[in-house]
N, CA, C and O atoms as CSV, one atom per row, in Angstrom:
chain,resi,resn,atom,element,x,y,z
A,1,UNK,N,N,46.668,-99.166,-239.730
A,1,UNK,CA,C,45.529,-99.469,-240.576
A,1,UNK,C,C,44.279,-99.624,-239.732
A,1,UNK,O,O,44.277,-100.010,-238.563
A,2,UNK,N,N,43.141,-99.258,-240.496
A,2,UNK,CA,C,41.978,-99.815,-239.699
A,2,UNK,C,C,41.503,-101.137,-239.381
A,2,UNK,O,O,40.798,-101.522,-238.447
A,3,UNK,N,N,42.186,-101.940,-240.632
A,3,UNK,CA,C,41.851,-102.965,-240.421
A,3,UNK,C,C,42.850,-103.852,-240.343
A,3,UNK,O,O,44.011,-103.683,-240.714
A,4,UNK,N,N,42.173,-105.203,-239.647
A,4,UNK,CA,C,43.609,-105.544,-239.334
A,4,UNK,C,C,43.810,-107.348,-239.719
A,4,UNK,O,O,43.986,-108.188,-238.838
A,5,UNK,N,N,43.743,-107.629,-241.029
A,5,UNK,CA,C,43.661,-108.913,-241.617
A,5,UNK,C,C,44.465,-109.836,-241.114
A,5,UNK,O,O,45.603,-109.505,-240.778
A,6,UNK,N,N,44.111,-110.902,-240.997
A,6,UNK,CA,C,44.886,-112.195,-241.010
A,6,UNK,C,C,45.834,-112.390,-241.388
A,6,UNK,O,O,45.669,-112.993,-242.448
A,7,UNK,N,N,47.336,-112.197,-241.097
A,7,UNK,CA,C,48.782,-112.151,-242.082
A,7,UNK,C,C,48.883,-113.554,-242.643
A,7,UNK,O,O,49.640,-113.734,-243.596
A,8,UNK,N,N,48.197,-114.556,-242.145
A,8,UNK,CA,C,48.746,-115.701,-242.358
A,8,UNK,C,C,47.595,-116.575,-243.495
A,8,UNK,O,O,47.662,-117.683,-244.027
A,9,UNK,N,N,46.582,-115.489,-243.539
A,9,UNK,CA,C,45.554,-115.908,-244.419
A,9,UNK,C,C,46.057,-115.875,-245.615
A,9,UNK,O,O,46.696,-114.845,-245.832
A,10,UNK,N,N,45.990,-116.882,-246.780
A,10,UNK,CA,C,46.794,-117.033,-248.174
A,10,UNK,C,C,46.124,-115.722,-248.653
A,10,UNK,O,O,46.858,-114.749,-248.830
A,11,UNK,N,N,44.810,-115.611,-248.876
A,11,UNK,CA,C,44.675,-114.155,-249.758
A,11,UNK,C,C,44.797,-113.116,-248.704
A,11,UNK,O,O,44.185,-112.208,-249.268
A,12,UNK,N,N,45.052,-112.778,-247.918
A,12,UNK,CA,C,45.822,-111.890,-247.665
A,12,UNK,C,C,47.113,-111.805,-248.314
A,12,UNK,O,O,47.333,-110.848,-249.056
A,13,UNK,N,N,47.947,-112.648,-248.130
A,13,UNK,CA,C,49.691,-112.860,-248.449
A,13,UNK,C,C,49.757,-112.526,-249.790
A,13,UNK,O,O,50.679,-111.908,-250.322
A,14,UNK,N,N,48.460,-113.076,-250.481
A,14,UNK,CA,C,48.926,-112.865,-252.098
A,14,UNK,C,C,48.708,-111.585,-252.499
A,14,UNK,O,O,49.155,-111.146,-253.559
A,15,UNK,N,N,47.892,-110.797,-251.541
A,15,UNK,CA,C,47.686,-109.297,-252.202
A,15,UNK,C,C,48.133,-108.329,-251.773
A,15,UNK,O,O,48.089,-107.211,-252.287
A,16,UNK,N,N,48.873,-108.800,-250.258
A,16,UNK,CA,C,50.277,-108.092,-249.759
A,16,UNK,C,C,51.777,-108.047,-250.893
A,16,UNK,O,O,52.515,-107.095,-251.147
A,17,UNK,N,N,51.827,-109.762,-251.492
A,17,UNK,CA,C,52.532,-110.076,-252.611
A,17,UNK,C,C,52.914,-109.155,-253.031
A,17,UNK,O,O,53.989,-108.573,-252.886
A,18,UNK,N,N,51.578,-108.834,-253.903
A,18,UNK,CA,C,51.289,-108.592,-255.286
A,18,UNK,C,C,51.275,-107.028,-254.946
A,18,UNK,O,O,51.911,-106.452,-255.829
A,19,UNK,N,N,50.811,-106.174,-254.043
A,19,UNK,CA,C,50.766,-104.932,-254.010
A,19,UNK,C,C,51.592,-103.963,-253.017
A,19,UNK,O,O,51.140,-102.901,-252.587
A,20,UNK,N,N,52.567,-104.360,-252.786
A,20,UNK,CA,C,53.683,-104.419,-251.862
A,20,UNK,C,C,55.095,-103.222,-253.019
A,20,UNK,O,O,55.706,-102.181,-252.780
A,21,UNK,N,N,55.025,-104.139,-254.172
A,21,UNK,CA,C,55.743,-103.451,-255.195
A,21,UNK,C,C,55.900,-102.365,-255.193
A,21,UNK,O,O,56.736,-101.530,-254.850
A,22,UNK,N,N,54.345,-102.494,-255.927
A,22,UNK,CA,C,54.150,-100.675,-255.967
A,22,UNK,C,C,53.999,-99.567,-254.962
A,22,UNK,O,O,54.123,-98.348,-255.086
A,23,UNK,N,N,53.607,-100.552,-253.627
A,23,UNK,CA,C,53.525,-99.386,-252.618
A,23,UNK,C,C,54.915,-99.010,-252.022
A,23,UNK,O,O,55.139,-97.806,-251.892
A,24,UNK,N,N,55.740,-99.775,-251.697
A,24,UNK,CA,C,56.940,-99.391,-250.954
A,24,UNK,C,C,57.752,-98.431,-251.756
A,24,UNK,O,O,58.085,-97.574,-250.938
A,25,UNK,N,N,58.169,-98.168,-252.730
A,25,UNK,CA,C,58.925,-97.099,-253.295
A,25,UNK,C,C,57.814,-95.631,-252.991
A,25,UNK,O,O,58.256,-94.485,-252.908
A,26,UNK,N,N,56.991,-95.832,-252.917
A,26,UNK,CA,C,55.937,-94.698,-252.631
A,26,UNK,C,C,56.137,-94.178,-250.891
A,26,UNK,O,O,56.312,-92.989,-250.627
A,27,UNK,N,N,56.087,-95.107,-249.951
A,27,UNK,CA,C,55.944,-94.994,-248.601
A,27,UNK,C,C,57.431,-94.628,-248.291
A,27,UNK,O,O,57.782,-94.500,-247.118
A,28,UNK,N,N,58.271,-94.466,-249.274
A,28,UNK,CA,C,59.735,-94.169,-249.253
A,28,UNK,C,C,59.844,-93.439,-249.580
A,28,UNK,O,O,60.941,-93.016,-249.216
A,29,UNK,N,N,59.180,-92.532,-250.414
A,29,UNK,CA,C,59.286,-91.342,-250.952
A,29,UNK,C,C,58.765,-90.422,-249.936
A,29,UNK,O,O,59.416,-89.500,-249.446
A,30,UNK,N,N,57.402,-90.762,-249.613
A,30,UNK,CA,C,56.576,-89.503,-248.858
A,30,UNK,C,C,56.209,-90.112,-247.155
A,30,UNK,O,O,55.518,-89.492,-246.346
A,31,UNK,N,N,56.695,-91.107,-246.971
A,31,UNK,CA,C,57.041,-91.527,-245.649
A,31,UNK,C,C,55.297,-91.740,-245.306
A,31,UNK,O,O,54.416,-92.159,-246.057
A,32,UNK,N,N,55.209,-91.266,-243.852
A,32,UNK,CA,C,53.925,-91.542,-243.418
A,32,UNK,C,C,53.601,-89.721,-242.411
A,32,UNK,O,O,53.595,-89.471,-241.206
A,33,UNK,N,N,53.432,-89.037,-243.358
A,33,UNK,CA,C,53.549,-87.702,-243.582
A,33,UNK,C,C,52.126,-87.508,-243.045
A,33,UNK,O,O,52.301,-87.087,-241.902
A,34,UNK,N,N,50.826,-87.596,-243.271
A,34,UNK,CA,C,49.606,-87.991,-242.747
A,34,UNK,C,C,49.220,-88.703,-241.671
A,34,UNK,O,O,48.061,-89.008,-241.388
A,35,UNK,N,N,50.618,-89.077,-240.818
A,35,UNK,CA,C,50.103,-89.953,-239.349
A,35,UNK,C,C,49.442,-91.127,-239.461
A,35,UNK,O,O,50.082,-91.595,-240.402
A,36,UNK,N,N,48.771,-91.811,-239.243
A,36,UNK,CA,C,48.591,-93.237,-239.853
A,36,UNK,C,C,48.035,-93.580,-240.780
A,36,UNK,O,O,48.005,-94.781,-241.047
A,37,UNK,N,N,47.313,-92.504,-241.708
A,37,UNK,CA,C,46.538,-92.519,-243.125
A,37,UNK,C,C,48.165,-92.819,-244.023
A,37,UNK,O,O,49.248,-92.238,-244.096
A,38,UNK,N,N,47.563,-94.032,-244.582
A,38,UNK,CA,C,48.370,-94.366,-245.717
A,38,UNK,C,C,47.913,-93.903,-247.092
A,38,UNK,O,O,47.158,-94.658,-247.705
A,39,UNK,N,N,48.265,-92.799,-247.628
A,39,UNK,CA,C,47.969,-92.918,-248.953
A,39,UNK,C,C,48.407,-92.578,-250.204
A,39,UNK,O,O,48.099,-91.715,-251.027
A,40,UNK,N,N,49.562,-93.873,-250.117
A,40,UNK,CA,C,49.965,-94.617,-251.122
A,40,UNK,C,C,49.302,-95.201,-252.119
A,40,UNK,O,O,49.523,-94.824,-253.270
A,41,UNK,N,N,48.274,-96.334,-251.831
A,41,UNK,CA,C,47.594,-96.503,-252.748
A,41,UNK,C,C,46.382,-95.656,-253.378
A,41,UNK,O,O,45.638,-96.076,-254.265
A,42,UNK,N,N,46.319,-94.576,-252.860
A,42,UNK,CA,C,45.730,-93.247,-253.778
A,42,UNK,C,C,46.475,-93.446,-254.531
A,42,UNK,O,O,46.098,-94.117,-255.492
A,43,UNK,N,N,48.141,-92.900,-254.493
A,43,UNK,CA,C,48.750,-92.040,-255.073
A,43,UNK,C,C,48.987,-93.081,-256.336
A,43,UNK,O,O,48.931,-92.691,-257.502
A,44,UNK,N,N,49.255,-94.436,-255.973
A,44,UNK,CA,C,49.400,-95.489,-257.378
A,44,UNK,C,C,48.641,-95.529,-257.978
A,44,UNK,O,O,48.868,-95.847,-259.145
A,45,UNK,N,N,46.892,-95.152,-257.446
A,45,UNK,CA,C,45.963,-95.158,-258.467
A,45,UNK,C,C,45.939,-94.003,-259.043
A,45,UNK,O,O,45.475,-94.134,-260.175
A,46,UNK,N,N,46.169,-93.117,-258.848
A,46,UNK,CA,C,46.471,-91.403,-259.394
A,46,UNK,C,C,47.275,-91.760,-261.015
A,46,UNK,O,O,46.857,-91.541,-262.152
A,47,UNK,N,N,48.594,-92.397,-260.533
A,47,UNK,CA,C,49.431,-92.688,-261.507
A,47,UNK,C,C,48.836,-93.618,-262.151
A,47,UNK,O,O,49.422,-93.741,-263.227
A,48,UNK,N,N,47.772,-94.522,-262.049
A,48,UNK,CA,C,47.766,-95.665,-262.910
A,48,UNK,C,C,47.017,-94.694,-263.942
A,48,UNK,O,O,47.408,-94.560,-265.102
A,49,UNK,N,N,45.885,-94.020,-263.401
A,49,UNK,CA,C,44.947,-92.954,-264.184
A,49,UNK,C,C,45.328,-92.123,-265.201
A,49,UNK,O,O,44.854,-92.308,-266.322
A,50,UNK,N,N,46.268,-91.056,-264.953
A,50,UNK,CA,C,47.377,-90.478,-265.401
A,50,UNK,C,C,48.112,-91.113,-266.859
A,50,UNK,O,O,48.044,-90.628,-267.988
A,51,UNK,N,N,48.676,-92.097,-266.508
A,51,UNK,CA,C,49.394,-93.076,-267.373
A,51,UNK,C,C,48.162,-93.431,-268.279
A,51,UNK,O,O,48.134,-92.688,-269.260
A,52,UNK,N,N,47.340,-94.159,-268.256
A,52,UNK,CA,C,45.790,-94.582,-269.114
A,52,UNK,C,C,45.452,-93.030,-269.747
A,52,UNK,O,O,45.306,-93.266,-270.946
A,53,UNK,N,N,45.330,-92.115,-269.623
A,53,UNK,CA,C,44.559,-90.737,-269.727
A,53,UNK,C,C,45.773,-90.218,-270.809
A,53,UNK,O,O,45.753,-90.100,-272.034
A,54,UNK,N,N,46.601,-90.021,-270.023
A,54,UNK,CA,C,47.833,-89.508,-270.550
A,54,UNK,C,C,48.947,-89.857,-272.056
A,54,UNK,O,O,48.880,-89.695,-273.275
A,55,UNK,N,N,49.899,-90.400,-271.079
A,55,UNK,CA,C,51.111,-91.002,-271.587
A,55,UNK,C,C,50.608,-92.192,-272.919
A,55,UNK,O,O,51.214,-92.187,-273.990
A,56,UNK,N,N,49.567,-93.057,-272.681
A,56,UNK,CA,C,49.285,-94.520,-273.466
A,56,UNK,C,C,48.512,-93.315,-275.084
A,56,UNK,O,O,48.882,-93.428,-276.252
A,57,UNK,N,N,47.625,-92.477,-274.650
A,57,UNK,CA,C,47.089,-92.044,-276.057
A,57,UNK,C,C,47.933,-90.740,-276.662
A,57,UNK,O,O,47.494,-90.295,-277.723
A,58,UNK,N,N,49.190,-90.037,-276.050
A,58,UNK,CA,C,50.546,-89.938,-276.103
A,58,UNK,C,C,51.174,-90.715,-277.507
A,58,UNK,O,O,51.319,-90.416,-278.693
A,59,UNK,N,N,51.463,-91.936,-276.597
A,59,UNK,CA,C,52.550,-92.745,-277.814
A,59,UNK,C,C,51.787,-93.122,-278.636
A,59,UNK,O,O,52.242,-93.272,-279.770
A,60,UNK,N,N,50.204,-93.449,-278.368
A,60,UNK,CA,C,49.512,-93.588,-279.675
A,60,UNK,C,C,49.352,-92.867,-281.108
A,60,UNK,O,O,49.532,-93.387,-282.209
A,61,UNK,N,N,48.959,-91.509,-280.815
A,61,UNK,CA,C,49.473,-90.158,-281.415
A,61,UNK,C,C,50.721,-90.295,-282.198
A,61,UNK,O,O,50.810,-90.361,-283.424
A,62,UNK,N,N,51.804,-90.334,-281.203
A,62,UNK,CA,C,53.125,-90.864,-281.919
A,62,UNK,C,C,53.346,-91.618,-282.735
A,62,UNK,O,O,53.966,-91.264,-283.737
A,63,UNK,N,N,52.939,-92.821,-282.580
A,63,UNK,CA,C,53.094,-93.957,-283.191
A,63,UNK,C,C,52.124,-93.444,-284.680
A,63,UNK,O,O,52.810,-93.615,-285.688
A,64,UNK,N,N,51.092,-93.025,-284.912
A,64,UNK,CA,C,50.822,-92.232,-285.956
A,64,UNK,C,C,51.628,-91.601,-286.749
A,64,UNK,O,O,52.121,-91.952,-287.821
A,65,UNK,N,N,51.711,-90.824,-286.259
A,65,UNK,CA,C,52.529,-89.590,-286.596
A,65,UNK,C,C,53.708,-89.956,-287.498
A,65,UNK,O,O,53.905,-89.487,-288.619
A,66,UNK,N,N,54.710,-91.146,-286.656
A,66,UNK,CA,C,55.481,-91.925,-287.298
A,66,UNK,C,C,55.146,-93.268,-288.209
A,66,UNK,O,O,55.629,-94.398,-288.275
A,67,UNK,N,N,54.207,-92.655,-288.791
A,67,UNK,CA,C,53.579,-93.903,-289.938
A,67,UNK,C,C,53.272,-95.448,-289.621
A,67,UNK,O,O,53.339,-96.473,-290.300
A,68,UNK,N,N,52.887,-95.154,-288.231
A,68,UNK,CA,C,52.449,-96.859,-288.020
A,68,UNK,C,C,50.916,-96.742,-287.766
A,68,UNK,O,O,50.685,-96.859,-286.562
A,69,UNK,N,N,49.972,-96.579,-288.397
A,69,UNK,CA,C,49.005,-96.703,-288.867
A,69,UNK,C,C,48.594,-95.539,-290.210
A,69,UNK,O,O,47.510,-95.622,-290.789
């Protein structure tokens, strides 16, 4: 990384926590393929985008369709 935070700083820890989830099944998938550019959290924001754009006005449609509104 470029930068190189405080591990022991609480907001650090909590947003390692908290965003740790989503990144490790990702950095497992496509490893570190780019040499020390991590980008994983592209790729979760790709999907979060995707999913919002996509899939959510998707089941909305659906959910129409099948008489719930």
């Amino acid at each position: 990384s470029w930068v190189s935070p405080d591990p022991y700083n609480p907001i650090v820890r909590f947003l390692y926590v908290v965003t740790e989830p989503a990144f490790r099944p990702i950095r497992r998938l496509i490893g570190y393929r780019l040499g020390p550019i991590d980008i994983s959290p592209l790729i979760v924001i790709l999907v979060i985008i995707f999913t919002q754009l996509f899939l959510i006005k998707s089941l909305i449609k659906l959910g129409y369709k099948l008489g719930g509104g």
